[in-house]
N, C-alpha and C positions, 0 to 999 in steps of 0.2 A: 166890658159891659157898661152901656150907657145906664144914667138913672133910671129913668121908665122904666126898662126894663130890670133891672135889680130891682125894684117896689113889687113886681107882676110874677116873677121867676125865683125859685127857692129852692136850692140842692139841697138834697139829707144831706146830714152825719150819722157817720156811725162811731158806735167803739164795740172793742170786741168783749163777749161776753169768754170769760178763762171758762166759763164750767160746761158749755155745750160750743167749745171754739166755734163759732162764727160770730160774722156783726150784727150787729143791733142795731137799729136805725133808733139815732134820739134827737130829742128837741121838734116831735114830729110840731108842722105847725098848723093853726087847728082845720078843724073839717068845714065851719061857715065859712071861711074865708078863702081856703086853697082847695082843689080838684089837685088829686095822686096821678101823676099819669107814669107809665113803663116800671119798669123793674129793675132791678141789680140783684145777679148773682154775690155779687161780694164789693166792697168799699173802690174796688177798681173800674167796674164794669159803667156806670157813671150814664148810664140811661134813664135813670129813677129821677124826679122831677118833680114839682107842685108847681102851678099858675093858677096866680090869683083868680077868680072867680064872682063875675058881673051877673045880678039880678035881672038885669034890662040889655037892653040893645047898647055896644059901646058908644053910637054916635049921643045916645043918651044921659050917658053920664060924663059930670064936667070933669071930674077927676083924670077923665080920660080926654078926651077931647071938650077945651074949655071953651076954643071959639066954634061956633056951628059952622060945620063944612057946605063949602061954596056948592059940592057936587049935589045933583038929586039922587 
């Protein structure tokens, strides 16, 4: 996984909870700055997902694209 994308993309973790066996997802990261998108069945299923989340249009922010695109 290049940089960009590891700054934008964040897998859960989970650990297992002994007293209702299943996982727990922790370290959720927070809600202003990541969108949850899919699910997991359990620590394998590996569809469960956060991306970072832009206020404005990407081509608008530098963080994202710092030189302005040549296209219209």
């Amino acid at each position: 996984m290049d940089f960009f994308t590891a700054q934008n993309v964040v897998m859960p973790e989970y650990e297992l909870d002994e007293k209702m066996c299943i996982d727990r997802e922790i370290k959720v990261p927070s809600k202003d700055l990541f969108i949850g998108l899919g699910w997991d069945e359990d620590r394998e299923t590996k569809r469960r997902h956060y991306r970072r989340y832009y206020p404005d249009e990407l081509e608008n922010v530098r963080e994202v694209l710092p030189v302005e695109s040549p296209f219209n």
